[in-house]
C-alpha positions as CSV (number, residue, x, y, z in Angstrom):
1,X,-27.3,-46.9,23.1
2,X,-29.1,-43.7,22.0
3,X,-26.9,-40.8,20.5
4,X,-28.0,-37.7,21.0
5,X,-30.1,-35.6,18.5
6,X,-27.9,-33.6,16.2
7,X,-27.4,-30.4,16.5
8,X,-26.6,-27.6,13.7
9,X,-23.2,-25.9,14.5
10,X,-23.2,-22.6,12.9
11,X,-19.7,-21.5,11.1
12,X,-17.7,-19.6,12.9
13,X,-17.7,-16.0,12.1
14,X,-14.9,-14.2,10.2
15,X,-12.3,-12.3,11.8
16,X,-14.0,-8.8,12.4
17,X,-10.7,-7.7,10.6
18,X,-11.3,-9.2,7.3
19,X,-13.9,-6.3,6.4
20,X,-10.9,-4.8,6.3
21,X,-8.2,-7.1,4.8
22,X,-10.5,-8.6,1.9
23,X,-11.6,-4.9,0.7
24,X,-12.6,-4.3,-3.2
25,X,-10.1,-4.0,-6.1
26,X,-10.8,-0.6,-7.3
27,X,-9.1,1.3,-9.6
28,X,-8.5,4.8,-9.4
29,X,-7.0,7.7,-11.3
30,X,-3.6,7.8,-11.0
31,X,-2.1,11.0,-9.1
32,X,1.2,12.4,-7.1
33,X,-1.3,13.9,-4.6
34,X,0.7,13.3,-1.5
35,X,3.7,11.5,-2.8
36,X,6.5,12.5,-0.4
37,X,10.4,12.2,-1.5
38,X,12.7,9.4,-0.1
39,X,16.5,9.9,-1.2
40,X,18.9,6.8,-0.3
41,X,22.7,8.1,-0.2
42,X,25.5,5.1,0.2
43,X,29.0,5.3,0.2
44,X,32.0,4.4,1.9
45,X,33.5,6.2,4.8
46,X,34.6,9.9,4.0
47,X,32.5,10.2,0.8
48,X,30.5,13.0,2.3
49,X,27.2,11.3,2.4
50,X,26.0,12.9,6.0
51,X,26.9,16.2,4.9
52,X,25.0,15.5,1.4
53,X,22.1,13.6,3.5
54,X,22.0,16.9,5.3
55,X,21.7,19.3,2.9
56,X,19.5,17.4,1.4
57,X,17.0,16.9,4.3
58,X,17.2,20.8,4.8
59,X,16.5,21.6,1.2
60,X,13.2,19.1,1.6
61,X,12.9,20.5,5.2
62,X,12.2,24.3,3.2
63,X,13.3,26.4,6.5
64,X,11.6,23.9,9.3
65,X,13.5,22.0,11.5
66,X,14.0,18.2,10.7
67,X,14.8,15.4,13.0
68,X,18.0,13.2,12.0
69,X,18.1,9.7,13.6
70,X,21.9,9.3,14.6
71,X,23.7,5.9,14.6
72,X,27.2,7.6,13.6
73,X,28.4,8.8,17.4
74,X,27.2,12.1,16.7
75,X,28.4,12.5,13.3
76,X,25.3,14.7,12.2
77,X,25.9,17.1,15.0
78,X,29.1,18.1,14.0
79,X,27.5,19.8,11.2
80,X,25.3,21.9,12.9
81,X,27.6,25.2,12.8
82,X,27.7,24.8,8.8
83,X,24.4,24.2,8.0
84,X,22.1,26.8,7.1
85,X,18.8,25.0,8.8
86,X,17.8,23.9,11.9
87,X,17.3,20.3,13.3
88,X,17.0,17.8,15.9
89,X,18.6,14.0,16.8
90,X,17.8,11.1,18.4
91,X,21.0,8.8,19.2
92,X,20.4,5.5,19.2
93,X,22.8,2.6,21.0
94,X,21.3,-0.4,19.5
95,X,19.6,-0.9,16.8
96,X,16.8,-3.3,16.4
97,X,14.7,-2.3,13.5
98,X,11.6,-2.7,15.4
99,X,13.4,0.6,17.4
100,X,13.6,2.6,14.4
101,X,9.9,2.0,14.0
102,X,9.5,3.3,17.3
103,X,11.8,6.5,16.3
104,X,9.7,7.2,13.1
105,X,6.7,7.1,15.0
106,X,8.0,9.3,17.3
107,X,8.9,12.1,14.9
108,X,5.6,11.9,13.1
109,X,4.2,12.8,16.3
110,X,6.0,15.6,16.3
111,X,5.2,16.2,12.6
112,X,8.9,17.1,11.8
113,X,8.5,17.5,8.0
114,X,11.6,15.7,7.2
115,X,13.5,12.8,8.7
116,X,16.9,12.1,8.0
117,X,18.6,8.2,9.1
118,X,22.2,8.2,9.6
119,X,22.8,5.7,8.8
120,X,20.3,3.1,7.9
121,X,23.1,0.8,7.9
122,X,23.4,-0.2,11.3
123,X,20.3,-1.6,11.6
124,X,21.0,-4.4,8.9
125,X,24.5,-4.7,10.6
126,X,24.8,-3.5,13.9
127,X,24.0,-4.8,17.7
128,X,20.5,-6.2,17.9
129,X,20.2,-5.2,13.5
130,X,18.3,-7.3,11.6
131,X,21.5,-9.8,11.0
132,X,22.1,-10.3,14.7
133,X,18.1,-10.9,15.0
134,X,18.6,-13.8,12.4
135,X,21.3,-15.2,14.5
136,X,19.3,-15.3,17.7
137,X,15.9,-17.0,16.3
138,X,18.2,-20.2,14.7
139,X,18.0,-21.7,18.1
140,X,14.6,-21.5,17.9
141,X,15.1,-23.8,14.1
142,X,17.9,-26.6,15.7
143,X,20.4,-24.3,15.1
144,X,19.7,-23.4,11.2
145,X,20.7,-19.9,10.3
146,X,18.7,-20.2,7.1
147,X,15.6,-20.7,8.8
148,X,16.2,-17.7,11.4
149,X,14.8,-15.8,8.3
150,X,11.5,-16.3,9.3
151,X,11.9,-14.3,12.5
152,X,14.1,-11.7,10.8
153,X,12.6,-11.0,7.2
154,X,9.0,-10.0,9.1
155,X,10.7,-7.4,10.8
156,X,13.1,-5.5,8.1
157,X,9.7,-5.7,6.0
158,X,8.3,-4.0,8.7
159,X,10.6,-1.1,9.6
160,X,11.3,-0.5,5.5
161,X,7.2,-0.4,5.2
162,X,7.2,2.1,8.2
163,X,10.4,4.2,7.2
164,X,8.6,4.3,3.0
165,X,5.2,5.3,4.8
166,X,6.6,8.3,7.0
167,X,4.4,11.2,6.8
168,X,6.9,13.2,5.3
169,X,10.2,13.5,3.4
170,X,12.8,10.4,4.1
171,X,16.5,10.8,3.6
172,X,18.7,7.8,4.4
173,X,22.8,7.4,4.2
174,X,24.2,4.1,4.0
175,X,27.4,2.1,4.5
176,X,28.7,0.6,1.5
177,X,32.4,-1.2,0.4
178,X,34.7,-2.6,-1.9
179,X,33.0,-6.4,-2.9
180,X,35.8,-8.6,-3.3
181,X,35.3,-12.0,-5.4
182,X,37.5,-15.1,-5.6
183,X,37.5,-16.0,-9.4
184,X,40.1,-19.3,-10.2
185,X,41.7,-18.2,-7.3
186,X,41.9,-14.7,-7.8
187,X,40.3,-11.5,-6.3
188,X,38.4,-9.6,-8.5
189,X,36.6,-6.3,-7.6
190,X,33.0,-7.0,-8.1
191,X,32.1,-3.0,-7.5
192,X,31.0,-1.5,-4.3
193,X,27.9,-3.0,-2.2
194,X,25.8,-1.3,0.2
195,X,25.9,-2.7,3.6
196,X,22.3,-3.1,3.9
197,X,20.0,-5.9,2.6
198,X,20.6,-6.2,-1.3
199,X,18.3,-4.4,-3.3
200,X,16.9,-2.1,-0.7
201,X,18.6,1.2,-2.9
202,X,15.3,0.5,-5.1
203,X,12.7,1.1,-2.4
204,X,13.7,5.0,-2.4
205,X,12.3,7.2,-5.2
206,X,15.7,8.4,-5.6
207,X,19.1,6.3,-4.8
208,X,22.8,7.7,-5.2
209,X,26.3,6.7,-4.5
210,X,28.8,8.6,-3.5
211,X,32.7,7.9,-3.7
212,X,36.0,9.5,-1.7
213,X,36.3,12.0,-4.1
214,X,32.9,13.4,-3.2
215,X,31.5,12.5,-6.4
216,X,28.2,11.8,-6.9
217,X,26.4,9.4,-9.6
218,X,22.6,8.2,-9.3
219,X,22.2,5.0,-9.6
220,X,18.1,4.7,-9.5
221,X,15.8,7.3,-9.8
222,X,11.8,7.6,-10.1
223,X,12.4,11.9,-10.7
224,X,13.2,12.2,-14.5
225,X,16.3,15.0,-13.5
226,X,18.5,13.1,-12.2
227,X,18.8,9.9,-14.7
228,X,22.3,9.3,-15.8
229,X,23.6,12.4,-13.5
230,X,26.2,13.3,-12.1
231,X,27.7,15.6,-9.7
232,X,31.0,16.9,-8.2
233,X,30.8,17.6,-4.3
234,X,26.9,18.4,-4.8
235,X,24.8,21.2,-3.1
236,X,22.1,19.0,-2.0
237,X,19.6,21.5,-1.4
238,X,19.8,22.9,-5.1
239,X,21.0,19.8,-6.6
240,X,18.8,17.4,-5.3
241,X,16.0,18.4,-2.8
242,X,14.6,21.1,-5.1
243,X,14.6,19.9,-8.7
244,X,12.9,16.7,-7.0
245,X,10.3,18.7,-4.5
246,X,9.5,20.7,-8.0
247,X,8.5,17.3,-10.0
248,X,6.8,15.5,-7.2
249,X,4.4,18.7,-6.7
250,X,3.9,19.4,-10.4
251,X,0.0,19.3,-10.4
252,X,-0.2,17.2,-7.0
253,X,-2.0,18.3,-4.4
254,X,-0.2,18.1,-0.4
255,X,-2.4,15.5,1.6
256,X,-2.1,15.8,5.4
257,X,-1.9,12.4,7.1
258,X,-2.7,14.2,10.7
259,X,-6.3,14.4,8.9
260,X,-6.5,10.4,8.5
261,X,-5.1,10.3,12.1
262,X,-7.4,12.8,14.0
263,X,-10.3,10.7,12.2
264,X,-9.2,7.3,13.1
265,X,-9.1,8.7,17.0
266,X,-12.1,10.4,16.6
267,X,-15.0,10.0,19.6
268,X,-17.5,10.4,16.7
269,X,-15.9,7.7,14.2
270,X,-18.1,4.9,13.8
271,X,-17.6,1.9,12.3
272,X,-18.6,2.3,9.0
273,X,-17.0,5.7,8.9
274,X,-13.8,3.5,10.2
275,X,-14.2,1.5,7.2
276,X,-14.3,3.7,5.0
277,X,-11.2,5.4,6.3
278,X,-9.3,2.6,5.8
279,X,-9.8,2.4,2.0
280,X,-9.2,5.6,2.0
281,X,-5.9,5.0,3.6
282,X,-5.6,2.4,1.6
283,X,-5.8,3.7,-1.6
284,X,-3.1,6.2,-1.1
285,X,-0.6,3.3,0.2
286,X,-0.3,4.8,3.6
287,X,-1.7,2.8,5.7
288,X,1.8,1.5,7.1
289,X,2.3,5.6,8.6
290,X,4.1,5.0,12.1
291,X,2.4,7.0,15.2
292,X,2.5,5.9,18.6
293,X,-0.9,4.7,20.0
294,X,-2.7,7.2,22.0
295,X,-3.5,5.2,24.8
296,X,-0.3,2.8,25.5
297,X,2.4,5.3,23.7
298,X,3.5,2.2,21.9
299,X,4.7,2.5,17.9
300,X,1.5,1.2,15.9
301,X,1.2,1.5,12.4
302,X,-2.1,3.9,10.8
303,X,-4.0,0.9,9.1
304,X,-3.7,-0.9,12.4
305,X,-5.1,1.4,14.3
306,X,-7.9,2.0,12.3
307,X,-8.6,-1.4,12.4
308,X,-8.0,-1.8,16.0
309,X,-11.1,0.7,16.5
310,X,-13.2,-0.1,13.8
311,X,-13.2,-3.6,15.5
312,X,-13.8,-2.6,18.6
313,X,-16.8,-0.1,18.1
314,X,-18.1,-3.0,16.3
315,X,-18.5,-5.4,18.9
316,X,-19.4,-2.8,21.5
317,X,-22.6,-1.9,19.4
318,X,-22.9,-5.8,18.8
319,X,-23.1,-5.8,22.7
Protein backbone atom coordinates (compact mmCIF):
# COMPACT_ATOMS: atom_id res chain seq x y z
CA UNK A 1 0.00 0.00 0.00
CA UNK A 2 1.28 3.39 -0.95
CA UNK A 3 0.14 6.47 1.23
CA UNK A 4 -0.07 9.40 -0.37
CA UNK A 5 2.58 12.24 -0.41
CA UNK A 6 2.15 14.64 2.48
CA UNK A 7 0.86 17.60 2.11
CA UNK A 8 1.55 20.96 4.17
CA UNK A 9 -1.67 22.17 5.79
CA UNK A 10 -1.33 25.82 6.42
CA UNK A 11 -2.81 27.12 9.97
CA UNK A 12 -5.86 28.40 9.88
CA UNK A 13 -6.13 32.09 9.97
CA UNK A 14 -7.21 34.11 13.00
CA UNK A 15 -10.52 35.46 13.45
CA UNK A 16 -10.54 38.73 11.31
CA UNK A 17 -11.92 40.09 14.68
CA UNK A 18 -8.88 39.50 16.77
CA UNK A 19 -7.08 42.68 15.17
CA UNK A 20 -9.48 43.98 17.14
CA UNK A 21 -9.88 41.99 20.40
CA UNK A 22 -5.98 41.44 20.96
CA UNK A 23 -5.16 45.42 20.53
CA UNK A 24 -1.98 47.01 22.43
CA UNK A 25 -1.87 47.89 26.19
CA UNK A 26 -1.25 51.58 26.00
CA UNK A 27 -1.34 53.91 28.49
CA UNK A 28 -2.68 57.18 28.27
CA UNK A 29 -3.07 60.41 30.25
CA UNK A 30 -5.72 60.25 32.45
CA UNK A 31 -8.77 62.73 31.75
CA UNK A 32 -12.75 63.37 32.48
CA UNK A 33 -13.08 64.34 28.75
CA UNK A 34 -16.41 62.80 28.16
CA UNK A 35 -17.19 61.26 31.41
CA UNK A 36 -21.07 61.44 31.56
CA UNK A 37 -22.95 61.27 35.15
CA UNK A 38 -24.88 58.09 36.25
CA UNK A 39 -26.97 58.59 39.62
CA UNK A 40 -28.53 55.25 41.15
CA UNK A 41 -31.60 56.29 43.64
CA UNK A 42 -33.18 53.07 45.70
CA UNK A 43 -35.66 53.11 48.16
CA UNK A 44 -38.73 51.63 49.22
CA UNK A 45 -42.15 52.52 48.11
CA UNK A 46 -43.24 56.22 48.84
CA UNK A 47 -39.62 57.53 49.56
CA UNK A 48 -39.82 59.89 46.69
CA UNK A 49 -37.24 58.37 44.51
CA UNK A 50 -39.18 59.14 41.00
CA UNK A 51 -39.80 62.46 41.83
CA UNK A 52 -35.94 62.85 43.01
CA UNK A 53 -34.89 60.67 39.81
CA UNK A 54 -36.79 63.35 37.99
CA UNK A 55 -35.43 66.36 39.11
CA UNK A 56 -32.48 65.01 38.87
CA UNK A 57 -32.52 63.92 35.16
CA UNK A 58 -33.93 67.55 34.43
CA UNK A 59 -31.14 69.29 36.26
CA UNK A 60 -28.60 66.95 34.03
CA UNK A 61 -31.06 67.40 31.13
CA UNK A 62 -30.11 71.60 31.40
CA UNK A 63 -33.57 72.74 29.71
CA UNK A 64 -33.67 69.68 26.84
CA UNK A 65 -36.13 67.14 27.00
CA UNK A 66 -35.09 63.71 28.48
CA UNK A 67 -36.59 60.27 27.79
CA UNK A 68 -37.70 58.24 31.10
CA UNK A 69 -38.02 54.46 30.52
CA UNK A 70 -41.30 53.66 32.56
CA UNK A 71 -41.80 50.26 34.35
CA UNK A 72 -43.99 52.00 37.37
CA UNK A 73 -47.67 52.08 35.39
CA UNK A 74 -47.07 55.50 34.56
CA UNK A 75 -45.73 56.67 37.68
CA UNK A 76 -43.28 59.24 35.94
CA UNK A 77 -46.06 60.81 34.07
CA UNK A 78 -47.91 61.83 36.92
CA UNK A 79 -45.24 64.29 37.48
CA UNK A 80 -45.27 66.01 34.39
CA UNK A 81 -47.63 69.13 35.60
CA UNK A 82 -44.93 69.71 38.49
CA UNK A 83 -41.84 69.58 36.80
CA UNK A 84 -40.25 72.47 35.39
CA UNK A 85 -38.73 70.46 32.15
CA UNK A 86 -39.82 68.63 29.51
CA UNK A 87 -39.61 64.80 28.74
CA UNK A 88 -40.59 61.77 27.01
CA UNK A 89 -41.46 57.75 28.08
CA UNK A 90 -41.40 54.62 26.83
CA UNK A 91 -43.62 51.97 28.85
CA UNK A 92 -42.51 48.88 28.99
CA UNK A 93 -44.79 45.50 29.81
CA UNK A 94 -42.07 43.05 30.18
CA UNK A 95 -38.85 43.38 30.95
CA UNK A 96 -36.16 41.25 29.58
CA UNK A 97 -32.91 43.12 29.98
CA UNK A 98 -31.98 42.45 26.51
CA UNK A 99 -35.30 45.03 25.95
CA UNK A 100 -33.84 47.71 27.83
CA UNK A 101 -30.85 47.39 25.60
CA UNK A 102 -33.07 47.86 22.78
CA UNK A 103 -34.78 51.06 24.69
CA UNK A 104 -31.25 52.62 25.34
CA UNK A 105 -30.42 52.25 21.88
CA UNK A 106 -33.34 53.73 20.86
CA UNK A 107 -32.97 56.94 22.75
CA UNK A 108 -29.43 57.45 21.71
CA UNK A 109 -30.80 57.53 18.37
CA UNK A 110 -32.67 60.15 19.27
CA UNK A 111 -29.76 61.69 21.20
CA UNK A 112 -31.95 62.56 24.22
CA UNK A 113 -29.25 63.98 26.51
CA UNK A 114 -30.46 62.29 29.48
CA UNK A 115 -32.14 59.02 30.24
CA UNK A 116 -33.96 58.27 33.24
CA UNK A 117 -35.00 54.14 34.23
CA UNK A 118 -37.86 53.84 36.48
CA UNK A 119 -37.21 51.65 37.77
CA UNK A 120 -34.25 49.52 37.01
CA UNK A 121 -35.66 47.07 39.33
CA UNK A 122 -38.01 45.29 37.39
CA UNK A 123 -35.68 43.96 35.15
CA UNK A 124 -33.79 41.96 37.93
CA UNK A 125 -37.27 41.07 39.24
CA UNK A 126 -39.97 41.30 37.02
CA UNK A 127 -41.78 39.06 34.01
CA UNK A 128 -39.10 37.92 31.63
CA UNK A 129 -36.09 40.05 34.26
CA UNK A 130 -33.05 38.56 34.54
CA UNK A 131 -34.38 36.15 37.60
CA UNK A 132 -37.15 34.72 35.52
CA UNK A 133 -34.40 34.27 32.59
CA UNK A 134 -32.36 32.11 35.08
CA UNK A 135 -35.35 30.02 35.85
CA UNK A 136 -36.10 29.19 32.15
CA UNK A 137 -32.39 28.17 31.04
CA UNK A 138 -32.21 25.35 34.26
CA UNK A 139 -34.06 23.06 31.95
CA UNK A 140 -31.53 23.45 29.61
CA UNK A 141 -28.83 22.18 32.93
CA UNK A 142 -31.27 18.93 34.24
CA UNK A 143 -33.12 21.14 36.07
CA UNK A 144 -30.21 23.07 38.14
CA UNK A 145 -31.08 26.63 39.01
CA UNK A 146 -27.39 27.35 39.78
CA UNK A 147 -26.29 26.53 36.51
CA UNK A 148 -29.16 28.72 34.71
CA UNK A 149 -26.47 31.48 35.57
CA UNK A 150 -24.71 30.87 32.66
CA UNK A 151 -27.57 32.02 30.39
CA UNK A 152 -28.63 34.75 32.75
CA UNK A 153 -25.24 36.44 34.04
CA UNK A 154 -24.23 37.19 30.01
CA UNK A 155 -27.16 39.11 29.70
CA UNK A 156 -27.48 41.50 33.00
CA UNK A 157 -23.58 42.09 32.14
CA UNK A 158 -24.77 43.14 29.00
CA UNK A 159 -27.65 45.53 29.56
CA UNK A 160 -25.54 47.14 32.86
CA UNK A 161 -22.48 47.57 30.12
CA UNK A 162 -25.00 49.20 27.65
CA UNK A 163 -27.05 51.28 30.30
CA UNK A 164 -22.96 52.59 31.93
CA UNK A 165 -22.04 53.22 28.13
CA UNK A 166 -25.17 55.45 27.22
CA UNK A 167 -24.12 58.45 25.34
CA UNK A 168 -25.30 60.59 27.86
CA UNK A 169 -26.40 61.20 31.41
CA UNK A 170 -28.03 57.92 33.26
CA UNK A 171 -30.44 58.20 36.18
CA UNK A 172 -31.83 55.03 37.56
CA UNK A 173 -34.47 54.48 40.74
CA UNK A 174 -34.66 51.24 42.32
CA UNK A 175 -36.72 48.97 44.58
CA UNK A 176 -35.29 48.29 47.79
CA UNK A 177 -36.78 46.60 51.43
CA UNK A 178 -36.46 45.68 54.82
CA UNK A 179 -33.78 42.45 54.86
CA UNK A 180 -35.00 40.26 57.42
CA UNK A 181 -32.50 37.49 58.98
CA UNK A 182 -33.21 34.47 61.14
CA UNK A 183 -30.45 34.58 63.88
CA UNK A 184 -31.00 31.48 66.82
CA UNK A 185 -34.28 31.66 65.78
CA UNK A 186 -34.89 35.14 65.71
CA UNK A 187 -35.45 37.94 63.10
CA UNK A 188 -33.11 40.44 62.98
CA UNK A 189 -33.17 43.52 60.64
CA UNK A 190 -30.11 43.13 58.54
CA UNK A 191 -30.81 46.89 56.90
CA UNK A 192 -32.56 47.55 53.71
CA UNK A 193 -31.45 45.79 50.26
CA UNK A 194 -31.95 46.89 46.86
CA UNK A 195 -34.06 44.69 44.77
CA UNK A 196 -31.56 44.44 42.06
CA UNK A 197 -28.46 42.18 41.77
CA UNK A 198 -26.20 42.89 44.93
CA UNK A 199 -23.61 45.25 44.46
CA UNK A 200 -24.90 46.92 41.30
CA UNK A 201 -25.36 50.54 43.51
CA UNK A 202 -21.39 50.56 42.80
CA UNK A 203 -21.51 50.60 38.96
CA UNK A 204 -23.11 54.29 39.15
CA UNK A 205 -20.71 57.28 39.83
CA UNK A 206 -23.04 58.31 42.28
CA UNK A 207 -25.51 55.91 44.46
CA UNK A 208 -28.18 57.16 47.20
CA UNK A 209 -30.88 55.87 49.29
CA UNK A 210 -33.82 57.23 50.12
CA UNK A 211 -36.23 56.39 53.07
CA UNK A 212 -40.24 57.21 53.79
CA UNK A 213 -39.40 60.23 55.36
CA UNK A 214 -37.93 61.58 52.10
CA UNK A 215 -34.54 61.65 53.44
CA UNK A 216 -31.79 61.20 51.57
CA UNK A 217 -28.15 59.72 52.54
CA UNK A 218 -25.42 58.70 49.79
CA UNK A 219 -24.21 55.74 50.11
CA UNK A 220 -21.29 55.65 47.20
CA UNK A 221 -20.07 58.39 45.38
CA UNK A 222 -17.10 58.99 42.73
CA UNK A 223 -18.06 63.24 42.98
CA UNK A 224 -16.12 64.40 46.12
CA UNK A 225 -19.65 66.75 47.22
CA UNK A 226 -21.67 64.37 48.17
CA UNK A 227 -19.43 61.91 50.53
CA UNK A 228 -21.03 61.47 53.93
CA UNK A 229 -24.21 63.76 52.80
CA UNK A 230 -27.17 64.18 53.48
CA UNK A 231 -30.38 65.68 52.58
CA UNK A 232 -33.95 66.35 53.70
CA UNK A 233 -36.64 66.07 50.83
CA UNK A 234 -33.78 67.10 48.25
CA UNK A 235 -33.95 69.53 45.19
CA UNK A 236 -32.33 67.23 42.79
CA UNK A 237 -31.54 69.64 40.24
CA UNK A 238 -29.53 71.99 42.73
CA UNK A 239 -28.63 69.32 45.14
CA UNK A 240 -27.41 66.72 43.00
CA UNK A 241 -27.37 67.21 39.11
CA UNK A 242 -25.50 70.55 39.36
CA UNK A 243 -22.75 70.27 41.98
CA UNK A 244 -21.96 66.87 40.08
CA UNK A 245 -22.31 68.26 36.23
CA UNK A 246 -19.88 71.18 37.78
CA UNK A 247 -17.02 68.43 38.90
CA UNK A 248 -17.31 66.07 36.10
CA UNK A 249 -16.70 69.19 33.54
CA UNK A 250 -14.01 70.86 35.71
CA UNK A 251 -11.18 70.97 32.92
CA UNK A 252 -12.89 68.07 30.75
CA UNK A 253 -13.62 68.54 27.53
CA UNK A 254 -17.55 67.26 26.08
CA UNK A 255 -16.76 64.31 23.51
CA UNK A 256 -19.60 63.61 21.01
CA UNK A 257 -20.14 59.86 20.49
CA UNK A 258 -22.48 60.76 17.20
CA UNK A 259 -18.74 61.55 15.85
CA UNK A 260 -17.48 57.80 16.52
CA UNK A 261 -20.88 56.77 15.02
CA UNK A 262 -21.02 58.76 11.79
CA UNK A 263 -17.32 57.43 11.23
CA UNK A 264 -17.97 53.79 11.87
CA UNK A 265 -20.99 54.14 9.13
CA UNK A 266 -19.03 56.03 6.98
CA UNK A 267 -18.90 55.00 2.90
CA UNK A 268 -15.28 56.35 3.05
CA UNK A 269 -14.14 54.29 6.34
CA UNK A 270 -11.69 51.80 5.43
CA UNK A 271 -10.36 49.31 7.24
CA UNK A 272 -7.45 50.60 8.76
CA UNK A 273 -9.29 53.76 9.44
CA UNK A 274 -11.98 51.17 11.21
CA UNK A 275 -9.16 50.03 13.29
CA UNK A 276 -8.13 52.76 14.43
CA UNK A 277 -11.58 53.83 15.42
CA UNK A 278 -11.95 51.16 17.56
CA UNK A 279 -8.97 52.03 19.78
CA UNK A 280 -10.09 55.04 19.80
CA UNK A 281 -13.33 53.86 21.14
CA UNK A 282 -11.60 51.83 23.11
CA UNK A 283 -9.67 53.98 24.99
CA UNK A 284 -12.44 56.10 26.17
CA UNK A 285 -14.38 52.81 27.51
CA UNK A 286 -17.27 53.36 25.09
CA UNK A 287 -17.31 50.94 22.98
CA UNK A 288 -20.32 49.15 24.68
CA UNK A 289 -22.62 52.73 23.43
CA UNK A 290 -26.11 51.17 22.36
CA UNK A 291 -27.47 52.29 18.75
CA UNK A 292 -29.58 50.43 16.61
CA UNK A 293 -27.86 49.05 13.37
CA UNK A 294 -28.49 51.04 10.36
CA UNK A 295 -29.43 48.43 8.14
CA UNK A 296 -31.59 45.75 10.37
CA UNK A 297 -32.88 48.45 13.11
CA UNK A 298 -31.74 45.91 15.55
CA UNK A 299 -29.89 47.15 19.14
CA UNK A 300 -26.02 46.65 18.43
CA UNK A 301 -23.50 47.80 20.61
CA UNK A 302 -20.59 50.76 19.02
CA UNK A 303 -17.53 48.34 19.29
CA UNK A 304 -19.58 45.75 17.49
CA UNK A 305 -20.35 47.61 14.80
CA UNK A 306 -17.18 48.81 14.11
CA UNK A 307 -15.98 45.58 14.09
CA UNK A 308 -18.81 44.25 12.07
CA UNK A 309 -17.51 46.64 9.18
CA UNK A 310 -14.03 46.74 9.68
CA UNK A 311 -14.41 42.93 9.00
CA UNK A 312 -16.27 43.10 6.27
CA UNK A 313 -14.35 45.79 4.12
CA UNK A 314 -11.59 43.50 4.93
CA UNK A 315 -12.50 40.56 3.15
CA UNK A 316 -14.20 42.48 0.36
CA UNK A 317 -10.75 44.02 -0.63
CA UNK A 318 -9.30 40.41 0.16
CA UNK A 319 -11.79 39.50 -2.75
Amino acid sequence: MTLPAPSRVGRPQAAASNEYDNGPFTFRPATKDGHNASVAIQGPSGSGKTWTGLCVASGLAEGQRFAVIDTERGAAALYVNDLSASFDTLPMHRYDPRDLQKALAAAAQRRYPVVMVDSLSHFWSGTDGTLDQVENAKSKYGGNKFAGWKDGTPIQNAMIEALMSYPGHVVVTMRSYTDWVLEKGQPVNKGTRVEQRRGIEFEFGVAAEMDKSNQLRFIKSRCPAFRGREFDRPDGARDIAKPYLDWLRDGAKPIDPAVWINAANSPEATPDSLLALYREVEAASALATPLLHPDTGKPISLGDRIKERGTALKAASAA
